[in-house]
LOPASE-822865 format. One record per residue: residue number from 0; x, y, z of N, C-alpha, C, O, CB in turn; chain. Coordinates in pm, whole numbers, plus 50000, padded with zeros to 5 digits. Each point is the difference from the previous one (the first is absolute). Glycine has a CB too. Example, Ala and Ser with C-alpha at 12.3 -4.5 7.8 and 13.67 -1.06 7.14 Angstrom:
2
 num   n.u   n.v   n.w  ca.u  ca.v  ca.w   c.u   c.v   c.w   o.u   o.v   o.w  cb.u  cb.v  cb.w chaine
   0 51319 49431 50780 49911 50119 50000 50090 50120 50000 50104 49998 50066 49707 49885 50059      A
   1 50154 50222 49803 50082 50119 50006 49923 50109 50073 50051 50111 50017 50067 49826 49768      A
end
This chain:
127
 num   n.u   n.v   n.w  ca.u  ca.v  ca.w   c.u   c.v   c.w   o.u   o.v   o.w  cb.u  cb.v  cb.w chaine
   0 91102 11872 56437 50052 49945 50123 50104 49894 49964 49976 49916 49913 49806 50130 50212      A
   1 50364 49959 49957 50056 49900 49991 49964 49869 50025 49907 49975 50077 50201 50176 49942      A
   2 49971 49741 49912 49966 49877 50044 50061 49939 50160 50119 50030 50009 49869 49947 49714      A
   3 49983 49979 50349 50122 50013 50104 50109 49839 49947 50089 49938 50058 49720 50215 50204      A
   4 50148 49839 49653 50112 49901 49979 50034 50015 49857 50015 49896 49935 49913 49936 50246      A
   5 50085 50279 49764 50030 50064 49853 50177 50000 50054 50040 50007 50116 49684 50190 49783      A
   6 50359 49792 49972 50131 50014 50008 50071 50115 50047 50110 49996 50056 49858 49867 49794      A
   7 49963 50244 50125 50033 50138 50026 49952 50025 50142 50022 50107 50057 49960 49968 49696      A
   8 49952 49823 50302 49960 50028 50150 50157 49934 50092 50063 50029 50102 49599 49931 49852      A
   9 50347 49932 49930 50152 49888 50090 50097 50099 50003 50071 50031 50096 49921 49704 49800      A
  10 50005 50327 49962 50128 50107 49975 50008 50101 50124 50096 50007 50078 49873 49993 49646      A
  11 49938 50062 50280 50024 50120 50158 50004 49922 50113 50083 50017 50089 49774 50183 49839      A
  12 50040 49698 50074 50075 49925 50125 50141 49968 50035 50063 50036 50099 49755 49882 49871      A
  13 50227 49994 49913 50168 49976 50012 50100 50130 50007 50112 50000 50052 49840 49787 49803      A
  14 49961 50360 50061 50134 50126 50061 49941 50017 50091 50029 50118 50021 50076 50019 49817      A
  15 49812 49826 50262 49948 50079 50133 50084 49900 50121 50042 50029 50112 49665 50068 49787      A
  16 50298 49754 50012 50087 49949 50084 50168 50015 50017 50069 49989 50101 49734 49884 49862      A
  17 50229 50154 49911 50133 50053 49968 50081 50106 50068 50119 50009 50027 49791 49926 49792      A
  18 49965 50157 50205 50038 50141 50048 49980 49962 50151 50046 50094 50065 49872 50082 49723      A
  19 50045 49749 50276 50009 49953 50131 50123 49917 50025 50060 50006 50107 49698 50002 49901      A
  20 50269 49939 49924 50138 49936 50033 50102 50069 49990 50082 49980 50090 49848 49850 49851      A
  21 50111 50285 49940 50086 50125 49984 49954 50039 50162 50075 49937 50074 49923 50151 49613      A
  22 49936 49967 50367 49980 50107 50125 50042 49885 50057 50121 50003 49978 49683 50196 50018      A
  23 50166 49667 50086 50104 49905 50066 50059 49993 50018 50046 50009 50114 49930 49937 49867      A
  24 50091 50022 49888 50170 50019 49972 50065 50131 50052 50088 50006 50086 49881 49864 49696      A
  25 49990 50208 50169 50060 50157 50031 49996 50009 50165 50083 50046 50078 49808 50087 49680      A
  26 50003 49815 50261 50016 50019 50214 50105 49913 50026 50092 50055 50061 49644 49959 50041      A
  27 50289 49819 49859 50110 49940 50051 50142 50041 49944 50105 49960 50052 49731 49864 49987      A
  28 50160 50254 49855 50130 50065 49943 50057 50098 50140 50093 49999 50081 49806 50013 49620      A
  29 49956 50084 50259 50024 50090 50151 50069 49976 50162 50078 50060 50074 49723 49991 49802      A
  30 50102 49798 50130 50055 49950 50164 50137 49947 50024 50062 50017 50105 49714 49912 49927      A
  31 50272 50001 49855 50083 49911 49987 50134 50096 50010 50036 50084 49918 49802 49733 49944      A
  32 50219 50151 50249 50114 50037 50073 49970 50122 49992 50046 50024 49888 50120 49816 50078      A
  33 49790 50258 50070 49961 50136 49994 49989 50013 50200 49912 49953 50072 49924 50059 49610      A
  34 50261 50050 50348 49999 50019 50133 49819 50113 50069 49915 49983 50088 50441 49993 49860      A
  35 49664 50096 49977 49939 50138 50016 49824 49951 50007 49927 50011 50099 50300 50157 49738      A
  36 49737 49778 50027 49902 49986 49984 49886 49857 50147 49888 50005 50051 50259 50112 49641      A
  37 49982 49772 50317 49983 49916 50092 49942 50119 50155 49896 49979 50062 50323 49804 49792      A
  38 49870 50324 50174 50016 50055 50135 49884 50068 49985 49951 50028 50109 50294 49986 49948      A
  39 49676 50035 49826 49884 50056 49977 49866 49889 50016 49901 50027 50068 50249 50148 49775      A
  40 49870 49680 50070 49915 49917 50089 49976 49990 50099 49883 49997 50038 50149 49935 49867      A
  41 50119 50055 50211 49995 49937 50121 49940 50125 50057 49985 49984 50121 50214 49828 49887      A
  42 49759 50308 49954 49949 50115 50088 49887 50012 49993 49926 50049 50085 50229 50057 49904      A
  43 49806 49838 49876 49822 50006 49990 49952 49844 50061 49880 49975 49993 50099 50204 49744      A
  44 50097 49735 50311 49953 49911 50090 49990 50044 50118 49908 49961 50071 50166 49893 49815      A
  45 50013 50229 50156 49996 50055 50143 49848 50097 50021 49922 49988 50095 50386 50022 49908      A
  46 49675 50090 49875 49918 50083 49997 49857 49935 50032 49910 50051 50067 50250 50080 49781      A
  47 49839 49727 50077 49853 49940 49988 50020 49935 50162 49927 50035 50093 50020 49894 49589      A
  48 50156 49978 50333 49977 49975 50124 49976 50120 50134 49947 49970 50107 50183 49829 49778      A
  49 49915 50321 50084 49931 50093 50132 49888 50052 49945 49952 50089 50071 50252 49992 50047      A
  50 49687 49879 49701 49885 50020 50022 49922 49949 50023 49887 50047 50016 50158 50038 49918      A
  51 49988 49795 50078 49928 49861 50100 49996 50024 50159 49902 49988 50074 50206 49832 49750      A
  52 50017 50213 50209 50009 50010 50154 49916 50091 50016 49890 49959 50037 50324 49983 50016      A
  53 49800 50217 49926 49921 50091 50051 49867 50024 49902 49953 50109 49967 50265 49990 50153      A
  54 49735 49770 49845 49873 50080 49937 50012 50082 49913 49948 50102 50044 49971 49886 50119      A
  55 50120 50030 49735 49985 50122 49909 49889 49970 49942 49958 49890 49964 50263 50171 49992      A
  56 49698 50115 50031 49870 49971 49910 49996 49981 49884 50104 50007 49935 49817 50091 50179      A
  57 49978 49878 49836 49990 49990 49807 50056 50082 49953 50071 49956 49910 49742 49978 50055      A
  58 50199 50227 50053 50048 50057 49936 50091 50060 50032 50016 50113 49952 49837 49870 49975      A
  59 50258 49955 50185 50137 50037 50056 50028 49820 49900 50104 50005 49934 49893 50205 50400      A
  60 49950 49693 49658 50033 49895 49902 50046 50064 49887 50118 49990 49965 49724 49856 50112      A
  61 50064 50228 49855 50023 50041 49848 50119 50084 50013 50094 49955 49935 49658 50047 49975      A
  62 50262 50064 50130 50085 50129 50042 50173 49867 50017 50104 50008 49936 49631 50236 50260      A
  63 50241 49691 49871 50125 49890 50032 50029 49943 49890 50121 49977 50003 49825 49963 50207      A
  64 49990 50007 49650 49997 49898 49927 50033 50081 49883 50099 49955 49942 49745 49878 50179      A
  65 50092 50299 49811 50088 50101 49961 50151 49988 50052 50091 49945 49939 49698 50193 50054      A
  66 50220 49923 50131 50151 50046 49977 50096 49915 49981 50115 50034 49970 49840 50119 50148      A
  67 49994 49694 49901 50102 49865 49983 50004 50037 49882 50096 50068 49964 49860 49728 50182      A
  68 49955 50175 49777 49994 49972 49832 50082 50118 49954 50102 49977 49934 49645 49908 50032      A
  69 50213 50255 50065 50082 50079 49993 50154 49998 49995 50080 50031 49911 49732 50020 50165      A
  70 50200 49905 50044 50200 50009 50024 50019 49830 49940 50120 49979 50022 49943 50216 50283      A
  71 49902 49727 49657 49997 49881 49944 50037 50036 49861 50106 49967 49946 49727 49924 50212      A
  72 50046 50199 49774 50018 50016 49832 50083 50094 49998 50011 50036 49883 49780 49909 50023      A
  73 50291 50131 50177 50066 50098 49920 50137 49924 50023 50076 50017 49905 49772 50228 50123      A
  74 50206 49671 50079 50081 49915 50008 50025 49884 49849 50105 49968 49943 49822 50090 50336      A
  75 49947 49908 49697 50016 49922 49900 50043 50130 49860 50083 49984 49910 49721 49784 50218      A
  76 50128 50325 49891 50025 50131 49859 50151 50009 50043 50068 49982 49899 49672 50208 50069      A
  77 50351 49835 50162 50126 50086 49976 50107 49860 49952 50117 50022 49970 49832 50221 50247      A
  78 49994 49620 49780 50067 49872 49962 50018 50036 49876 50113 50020 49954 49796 49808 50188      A
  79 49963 50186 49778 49957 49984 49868 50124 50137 49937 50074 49991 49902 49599 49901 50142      A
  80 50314 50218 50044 50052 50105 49929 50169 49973 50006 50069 50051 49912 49708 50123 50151      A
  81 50281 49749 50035 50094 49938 50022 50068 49910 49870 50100 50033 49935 49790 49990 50301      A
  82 50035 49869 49749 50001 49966 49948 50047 50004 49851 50090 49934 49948 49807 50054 50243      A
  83 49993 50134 49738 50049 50037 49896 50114 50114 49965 50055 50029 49894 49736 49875 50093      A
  84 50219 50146 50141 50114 50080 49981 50122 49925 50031 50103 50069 50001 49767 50127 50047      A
  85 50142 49695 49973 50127 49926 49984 50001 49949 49893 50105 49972 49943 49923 49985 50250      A
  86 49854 50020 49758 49993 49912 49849 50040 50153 49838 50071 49997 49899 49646 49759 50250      A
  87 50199 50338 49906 50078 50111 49877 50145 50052 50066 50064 50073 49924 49677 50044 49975      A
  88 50317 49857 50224 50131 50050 50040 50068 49897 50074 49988 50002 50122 49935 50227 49885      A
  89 50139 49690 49945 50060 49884 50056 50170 50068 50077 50061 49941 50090 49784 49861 49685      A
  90 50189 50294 50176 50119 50085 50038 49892 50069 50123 49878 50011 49991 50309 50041 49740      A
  91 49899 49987 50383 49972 50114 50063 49993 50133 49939 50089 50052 49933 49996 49820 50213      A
  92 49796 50181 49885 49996 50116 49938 49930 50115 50105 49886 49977 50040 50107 49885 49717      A
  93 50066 50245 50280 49986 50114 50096 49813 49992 49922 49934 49900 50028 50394 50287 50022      A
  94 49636 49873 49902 49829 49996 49936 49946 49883 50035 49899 50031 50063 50131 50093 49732      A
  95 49977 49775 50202 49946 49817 50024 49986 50027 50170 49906 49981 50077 50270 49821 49697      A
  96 49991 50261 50252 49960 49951 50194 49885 50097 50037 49923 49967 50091 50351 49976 50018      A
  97 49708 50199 49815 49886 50112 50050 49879 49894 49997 49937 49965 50099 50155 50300 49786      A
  98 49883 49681 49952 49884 49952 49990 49968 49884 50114 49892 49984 50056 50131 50089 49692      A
  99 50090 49854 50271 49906 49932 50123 50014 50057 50137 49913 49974 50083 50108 49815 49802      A
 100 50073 50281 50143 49973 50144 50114 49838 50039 50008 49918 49987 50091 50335 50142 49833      A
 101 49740 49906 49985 49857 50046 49999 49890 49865 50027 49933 49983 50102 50149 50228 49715      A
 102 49919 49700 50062 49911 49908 50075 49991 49954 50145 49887 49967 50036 50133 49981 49764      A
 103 50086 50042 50296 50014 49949 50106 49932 50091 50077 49917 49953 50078 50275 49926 49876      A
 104 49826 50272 50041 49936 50105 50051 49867 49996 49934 49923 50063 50072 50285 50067 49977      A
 105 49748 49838 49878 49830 49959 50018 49926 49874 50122 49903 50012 50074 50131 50045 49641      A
 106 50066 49822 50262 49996 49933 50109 49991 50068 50154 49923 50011 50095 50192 49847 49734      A
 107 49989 50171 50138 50018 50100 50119 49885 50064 50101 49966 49972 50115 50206 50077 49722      A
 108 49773 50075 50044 49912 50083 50056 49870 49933 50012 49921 50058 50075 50202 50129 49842      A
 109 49831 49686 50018 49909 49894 50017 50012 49988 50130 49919 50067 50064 50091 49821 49730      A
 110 50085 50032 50283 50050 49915 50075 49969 50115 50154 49965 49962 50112 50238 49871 49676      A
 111 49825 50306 50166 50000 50113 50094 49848 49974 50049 49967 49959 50112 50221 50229 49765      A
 112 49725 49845 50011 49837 50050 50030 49993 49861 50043 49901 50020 50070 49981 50183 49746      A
 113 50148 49627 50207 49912 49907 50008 50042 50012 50152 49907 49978 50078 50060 49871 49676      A
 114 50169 50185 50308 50014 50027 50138 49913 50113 50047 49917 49961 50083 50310 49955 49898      A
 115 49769 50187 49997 49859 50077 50025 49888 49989 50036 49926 50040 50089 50148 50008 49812      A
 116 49923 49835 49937 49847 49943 50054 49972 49968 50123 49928 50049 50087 50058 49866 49735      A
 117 50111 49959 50168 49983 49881 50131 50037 50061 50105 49971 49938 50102 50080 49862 49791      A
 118 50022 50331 50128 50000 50073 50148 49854 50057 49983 49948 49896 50039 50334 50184 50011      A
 119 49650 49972 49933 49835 50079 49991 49966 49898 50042 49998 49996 50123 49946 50163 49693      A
 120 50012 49707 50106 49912 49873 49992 50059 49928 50167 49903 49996 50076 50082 49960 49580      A
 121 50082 50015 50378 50042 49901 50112 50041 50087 50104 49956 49974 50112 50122 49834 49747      A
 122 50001 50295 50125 50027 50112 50153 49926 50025 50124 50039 50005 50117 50032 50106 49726      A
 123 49743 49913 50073 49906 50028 50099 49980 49853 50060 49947 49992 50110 49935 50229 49769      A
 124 50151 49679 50065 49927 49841 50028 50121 49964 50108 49962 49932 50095 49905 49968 49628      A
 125 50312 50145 50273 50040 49947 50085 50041 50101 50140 50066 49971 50099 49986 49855 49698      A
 126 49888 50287 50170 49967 50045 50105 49914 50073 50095 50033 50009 50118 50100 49937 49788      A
end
C-alpha cells in the first residue's frame, strides 16, 4: 500500500494537477475571442434555462447535458484541429482549408442532432 504522503503519491498528484490546468487553459484558449464557440455557450444557457422553465425530467436532463458537452467538445476539437493546421500550414493551402472544412462540418452535424434534440425534448412542453 502506498504511503499517502510518499513522494510518488505528491508526484501523481502534481501531474493530476498539471493536466488540469493544460485542459483550463485549452478551454480559455478555445473561448478567447472565438465567436462560434461563445454562440454555442450562449445556447446551452438558453437550453438549461427552458429546462428549468418547463420542467425537464432527469432523463430529458441527461439527454440536455450530453448534447451541450457534445456541441461544446467538438467546438473546442474543430479549434484544436484549426489550430494545428495553421501551425503545419502557415501559407494557404487548398488541403488545410478541406481539413478545417471538414472539422467545421463535424461541428456542424453536432449542432444539427442538438436542435433535434431540443425540438423532441421542449415541442411537446410548448405546446
Amino acid at each position: 500500500m502506498t504511503n499517502p504522503e510518499s513522494p510518488q503519491r505528491r508526484k501523481g498528484a502534481k501531474k493530476l494537477f498539471r493536466s488540469f490546468a493544460a485542459a483550463l487553459n485549452g478551454l480559455a484558449v478555445a473561448t478567447n475571442g472565438r465567436g462560434n464557440i461563445l454562440i454555442h455557450l450562449c445556447i446551452g444557457c438558453l437550453v438549461v434555462a427552458g429546462g428549468l422553465f418547463f420542467q425537464a425530467t432527469p432523463g430529458e436532463w441527461c439527454i440536455l447535458v450530453i448534447m451541450i458537452s457534445l456541441v461544446l467538445a467538438m467546438e473546442v476539437m474543430n479549434t484544436a484541429v484549426e489550430k494545428l493546421v495553421d501551425f503545419v500550414s502557415p501559407q494557404y493551402h487548398k488541403q488545410a482549408g478541406i481539413i478545417k472544412d471538414l472539422s467545421a462540418g463535424a461541428v456542424l452535424i453536432t449542432a444539427f442532432a442538438a436542435v433535434i434534440v431540443g425540438i423532441i425534448i421542449f415541442l411537446p412542453k410548448i405546446i
